[in-house]
C-alpha positions, 0 to 999 in steps of 0.5 A: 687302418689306424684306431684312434680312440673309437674313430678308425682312421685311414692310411694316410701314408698310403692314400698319399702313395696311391694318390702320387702314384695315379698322377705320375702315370696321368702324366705320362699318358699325358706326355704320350700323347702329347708326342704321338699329337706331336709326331701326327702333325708332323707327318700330315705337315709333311703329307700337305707339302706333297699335295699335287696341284690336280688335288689342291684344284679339286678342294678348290673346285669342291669348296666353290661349288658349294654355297659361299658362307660369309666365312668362305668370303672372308678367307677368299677376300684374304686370297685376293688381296695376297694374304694366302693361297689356296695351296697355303689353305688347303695344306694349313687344313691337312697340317692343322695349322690353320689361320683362325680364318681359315678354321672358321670357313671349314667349320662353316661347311657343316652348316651347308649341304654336302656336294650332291654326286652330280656336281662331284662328277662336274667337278672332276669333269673339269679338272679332267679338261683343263689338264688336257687343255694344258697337256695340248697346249704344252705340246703345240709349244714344244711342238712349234719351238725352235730346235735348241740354240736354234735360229729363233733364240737370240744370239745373247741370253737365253731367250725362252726357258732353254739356254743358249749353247756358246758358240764359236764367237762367245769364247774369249780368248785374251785371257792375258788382261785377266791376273788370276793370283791377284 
């Protein structure tokens, strides 16, 4: 300290020092997490993309079983009229990039009771037999389709999701009428 008649005055040259010293490292902690922030949102984003259809069915599932709050109608009103799906709901929950909507409606199941463990169990139940209705139902199709370039396909286009293999009479042979070094 400096002595300046009978007052003692401080370093200010040094608290100055101490004062920038304290707010570059503020700001590099600052920046540290703004890049781990950073680097999070891109890996959940990422995780949302890989989001199964059985898992945006179950948060489906979950979120309607629950009792309907005014905000959940206003996001499923969006849905209906095409605004957004539920897999853009649920995947914009877990990537945090929500619609302020969106936001609003899962802030608005703090306000009701949770799932109770029997509904969780109906729930999965659920889930369960429709993916068995769709696994029998996939194999009646494929069991009941004709055998590939078949009789049941037309004879032009494909006729179904499996192409059609050419045969013999789809070949044309007059390639003198075409002139490829046009």
């Amino acid at each position: 300290m400096t002595q300046f008649g009978k007052v003692d005055l401080p370093d200010l040259d040094g608290l100055r020092r101490k004062i920038d010293e304290t707010i570059e490292s503020a700001y590099r902690r600052i920046q540290q997490v703004e890049h781990s922030t950073a680097e999070l949102r891109e890996k959940r984003a990422r995780d949302a993309e890989r989001l199964s259809d059985k898992q945006i069915e179950a948060m489906k599932a979950g979120i309607l079983a629950r009792e309907r709050t005014p905000e959940w109608q206003v996001v499923m009103e969006r849905i209906a009229k095409g605004d957004f799906s539920w897999r853009h709901v649920i995947a914009s929950y877990f990537a945090g990039t929500m619609d302020p909507d969106v936001k609003a409606a899962f802030n608005s199941l703090a306000t009701v009771p949770p799932l109770t463990p029997e509904q969780r169990e109906q729930i999965k139940a659920d889930l369960n037999k429709a993916e068995a209705q769709e696994a029998e139902a996939a194999q009646q199709a494929e069991e009941s389709a004709p055998p590939y370039g078949g009789a049941g396909q037309p004879r032009y286009g494909t006729g179904g999701t499996a192409p059609r293999r050419p045969g013999p009479d789809d070949w044309d042979d007059d390639f003198d009428q075409i002139n490829f070094l046009r």
